[in-house]
N, C-alpha and C positions, 0 to 999 in steps of 0.2 A: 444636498447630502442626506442621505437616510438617515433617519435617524427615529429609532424604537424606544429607546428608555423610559421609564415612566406608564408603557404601554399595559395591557394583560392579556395574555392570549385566552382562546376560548375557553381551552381546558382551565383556566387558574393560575397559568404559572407569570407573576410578576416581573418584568423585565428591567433590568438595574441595569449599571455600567457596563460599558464595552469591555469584552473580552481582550485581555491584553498579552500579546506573542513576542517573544525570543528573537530577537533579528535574525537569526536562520531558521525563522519558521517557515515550511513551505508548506504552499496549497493555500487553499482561499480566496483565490483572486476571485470568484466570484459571488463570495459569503462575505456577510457582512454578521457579528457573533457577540454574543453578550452573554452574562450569568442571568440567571431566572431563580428565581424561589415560591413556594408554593410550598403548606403546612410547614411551613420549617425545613423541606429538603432543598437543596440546591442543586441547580444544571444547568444546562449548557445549550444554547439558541445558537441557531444557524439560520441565517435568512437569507433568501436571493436577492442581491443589493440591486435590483431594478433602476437606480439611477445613473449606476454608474458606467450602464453603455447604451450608445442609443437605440432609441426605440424599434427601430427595425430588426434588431437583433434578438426582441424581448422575447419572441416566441419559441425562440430557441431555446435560449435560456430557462423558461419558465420547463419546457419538454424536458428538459437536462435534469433539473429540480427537480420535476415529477418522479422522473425515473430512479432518482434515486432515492427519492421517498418510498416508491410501490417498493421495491427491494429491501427498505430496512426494515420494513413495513412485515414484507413476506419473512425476514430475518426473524423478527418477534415471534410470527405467529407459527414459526415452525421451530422456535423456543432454541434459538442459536445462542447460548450463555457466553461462546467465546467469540460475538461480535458487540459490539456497541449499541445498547439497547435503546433505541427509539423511544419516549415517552408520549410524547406528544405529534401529531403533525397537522397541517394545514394552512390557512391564511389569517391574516395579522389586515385590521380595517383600520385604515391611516387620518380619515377624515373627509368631512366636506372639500376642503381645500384646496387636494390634491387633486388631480387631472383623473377622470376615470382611470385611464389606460396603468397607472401608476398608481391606483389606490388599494390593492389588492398585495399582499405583501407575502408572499409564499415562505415557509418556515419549517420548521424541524426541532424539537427538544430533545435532546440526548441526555443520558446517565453522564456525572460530573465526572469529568478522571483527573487525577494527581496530574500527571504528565504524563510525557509519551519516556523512550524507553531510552533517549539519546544521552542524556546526562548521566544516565546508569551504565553505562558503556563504553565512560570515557577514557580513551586510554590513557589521560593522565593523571588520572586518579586509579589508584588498589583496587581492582572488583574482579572476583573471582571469577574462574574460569567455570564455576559450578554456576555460578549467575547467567555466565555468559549463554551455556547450554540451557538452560533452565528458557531464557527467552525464544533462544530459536527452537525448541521444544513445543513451547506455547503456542508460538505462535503457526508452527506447521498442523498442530491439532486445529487454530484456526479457519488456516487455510483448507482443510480437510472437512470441517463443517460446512465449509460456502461450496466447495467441491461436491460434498455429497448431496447439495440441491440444485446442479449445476448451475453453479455459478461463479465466475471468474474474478478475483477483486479487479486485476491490471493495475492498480497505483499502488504495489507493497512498498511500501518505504519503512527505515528510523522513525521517523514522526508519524504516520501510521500505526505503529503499534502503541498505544496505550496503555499508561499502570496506574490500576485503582489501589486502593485501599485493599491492607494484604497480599501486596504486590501482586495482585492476578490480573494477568493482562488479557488485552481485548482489542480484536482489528478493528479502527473506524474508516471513513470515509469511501464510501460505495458509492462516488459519483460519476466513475467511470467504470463500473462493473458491466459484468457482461451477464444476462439469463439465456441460456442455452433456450435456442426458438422463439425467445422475446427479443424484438425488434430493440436498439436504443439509439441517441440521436447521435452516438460517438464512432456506430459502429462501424464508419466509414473511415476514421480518423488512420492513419497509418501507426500512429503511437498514441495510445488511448492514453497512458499516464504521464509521470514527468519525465520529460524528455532526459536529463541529467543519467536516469535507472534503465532508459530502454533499451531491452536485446536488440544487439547489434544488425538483425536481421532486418528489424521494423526501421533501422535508423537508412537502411538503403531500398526501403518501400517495398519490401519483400514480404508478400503477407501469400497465408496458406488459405484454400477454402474450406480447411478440415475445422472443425470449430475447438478440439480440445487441442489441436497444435497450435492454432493461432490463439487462443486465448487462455487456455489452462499450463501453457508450456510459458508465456508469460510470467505466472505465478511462482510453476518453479524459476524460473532463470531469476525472477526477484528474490525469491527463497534462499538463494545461491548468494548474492550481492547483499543481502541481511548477513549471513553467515563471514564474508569477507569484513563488514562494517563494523561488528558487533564486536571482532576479534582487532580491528586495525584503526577502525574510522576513515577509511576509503571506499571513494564510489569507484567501484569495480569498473565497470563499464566504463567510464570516462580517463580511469590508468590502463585501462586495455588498449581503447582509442587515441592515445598521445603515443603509443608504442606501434602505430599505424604508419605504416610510410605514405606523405602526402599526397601522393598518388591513387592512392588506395582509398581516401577517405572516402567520406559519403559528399556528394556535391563537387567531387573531382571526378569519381568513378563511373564512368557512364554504361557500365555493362551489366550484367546479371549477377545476382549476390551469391551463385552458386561458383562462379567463376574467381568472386573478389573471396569466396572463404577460403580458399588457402592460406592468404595472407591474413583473417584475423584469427586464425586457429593459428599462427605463429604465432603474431602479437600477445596473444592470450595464455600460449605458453611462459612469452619471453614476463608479462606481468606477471603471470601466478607465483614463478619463481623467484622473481623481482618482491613480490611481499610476504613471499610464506616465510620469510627469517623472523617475521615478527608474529606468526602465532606461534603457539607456549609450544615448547618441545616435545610434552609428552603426546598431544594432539597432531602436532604437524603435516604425518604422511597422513594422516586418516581425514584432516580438515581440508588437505591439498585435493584428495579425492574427493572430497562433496563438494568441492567449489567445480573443481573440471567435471563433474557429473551433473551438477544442477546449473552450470553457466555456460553449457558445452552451444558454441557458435553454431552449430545443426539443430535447428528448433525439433527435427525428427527424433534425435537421440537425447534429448536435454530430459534428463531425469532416472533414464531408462537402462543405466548401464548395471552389468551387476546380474543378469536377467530380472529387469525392469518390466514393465509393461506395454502395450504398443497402444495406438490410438481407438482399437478395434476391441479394446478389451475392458475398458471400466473408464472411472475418472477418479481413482482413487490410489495413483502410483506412489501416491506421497506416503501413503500413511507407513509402508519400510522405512522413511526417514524419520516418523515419528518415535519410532521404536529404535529407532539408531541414535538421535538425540538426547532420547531418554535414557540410554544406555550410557553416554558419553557424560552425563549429567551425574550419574550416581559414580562415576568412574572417576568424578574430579575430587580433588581429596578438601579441597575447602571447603567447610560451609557457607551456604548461601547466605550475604547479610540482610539482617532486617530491614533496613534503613538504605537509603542511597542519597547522593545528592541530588 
């Protein structure tokens, strides 16, 4: 079993206990995460657990790693405030002991954050509908940073978005990002993120050779499933697909995704309507439309309604929703609270 504690990375930063996760924390399966400190600040290690699949597998893995080091990497240096800032990166030297092939420990230090944004959101606890905007506000300026040096997150999730200190949140986890003209090892993958979030299009192996349909229409369609979660705590996606007739599903369906969308642009109506009783009233028609515009089953139209933008014209359709969130956010009559749980 891996195991770093007690270690120090090259930069300085000393490695203490494991990192320790929420039973519904997802992602990780291939990090192995501890706290670090160095001068007195505290952060956050992420390492490629190398032991825990076999060897033949390694080099993939370590390409994986890489990839999403050169990305947080490029993140920093082109000074992205609303991603998760990289401190450190490199390899971690385990000892004599170990097996060459297995002595070399690839790594990552990140800025510490409070938490991600799940527990601030919960609908059974009070939190304002000004909160509620306030995050998906944030987090599309996010997404709008990584967009404007083409790049794709594809894993947006609840636990993806992080809150530091000040509540200012911040997207992590680029291990499945996409760089527009850079090669990555996932890019073949039919569903780069967690299967749970993915557009229904990818879930019947319908992928586009356009690179902002196939990968920046991703973004929104997660942007859409944020906006559902943050107001309900439902994976959109996954109540759209139980409202599928088993005929229709993915893995029964053996024909073209263009043929089976009729039926999930039904399903998709029959859920939207199905949950829009529980966002707040005042919001309702106007929230019912960003969900059907940024989770529309047409990866061609997903974003774009409204006169939206087409693929031939920028990578930046989101940022009207940045301005519409922000809108919706001063529009809510509660104050945002300090504090959450």
């Amino acid at each position: 079993m891996l195991d770093l504690t007690g270690k120090t990375t090259p930069g300085g930063w000393a490695i203490g206990e494991r990192a320790k996760f929420s039973d519904d924390h997802t992602g990780g399966h291939f990090s192995d995460c501890y706290y670090v400190e160095k001068d007195g600040k505290k952060a956050f290690l992420k390492a490629l657990d190398i032991e825990k699949f076999p060897i033949s597998q390694l080099m993939d893995l370590i390409a994986g790693f890489t990839h999403e080091s050169e990305l947080v990497q490029l993140c920093k240096e082109k000074r992205l405030g609303r991603v998760v800032e990289v401190l450190e990166a490199g390899e971690i030297e385990r000892g004599p002991d170990v097996v060459q092939v297995l002595r070399q420990v690839p790594f990552l230090v990140f800025e510490l954050a409070v938490g991600d944004i799940r527990g601030t959101v919960n609908v059974a606890t009070p939190v304002s509908d000004q909160w509620k905007f306030y995050v998906l506000h944030q987090t599309t300026l996010a997404l709008l940073q990584l967009h404007g040096q083409a790049i794709a997150h594809q894993d947006l999730k609840p636990s993806n978005v992080l809150r530091f200190k000040g509540d200012k949140l911040k997207l992590a986890d680029l291990g499945r990002s996409s760089l527009r003209g850079k090669t990555a090892p996932h890019d073949n993958f039919a569903i780069a993120g967690a299967t749970n979030y993915a557009p229904f299009e990818q879930r019947y192996g319908h992928t586009s050779s356009d690179w902002v349909e196939r990968r920046l229409s991703t973004d929104v369609f997660h942007l859409g499933c944020l906006v559902v979660f943050t107001f309900t705590n439902i994976c959109f996606p996954e109540f759209v697909m139980q409202r599928v007739a088993l005929a229709y599903r993915p893995g029964n369906w053996g024909n073209s995704y263009e043929e089976v969308l009729p039926h999930i642009q039904a399903s998709f109506s029959v859920a939207l309507s199905d949950l829009s009783g529980d966002f707040p009233a005042q919001f309702r028609d106007e929230l019912v439309d960003i969900v059907r515009d940024l989770c529309s089953p047409a990866p061609s139209l997903r974003g774009r309604s409204n006169g939206g933008t087409t693929t031939a014209s920028g990578l930046l359709w989101l940022q009207r929703y940045a301005s519409r969130f922000d809108r919706l956010e001063k529009a809510a009559s509660v104050r945002r609270p300090n504090k959450h749980a």
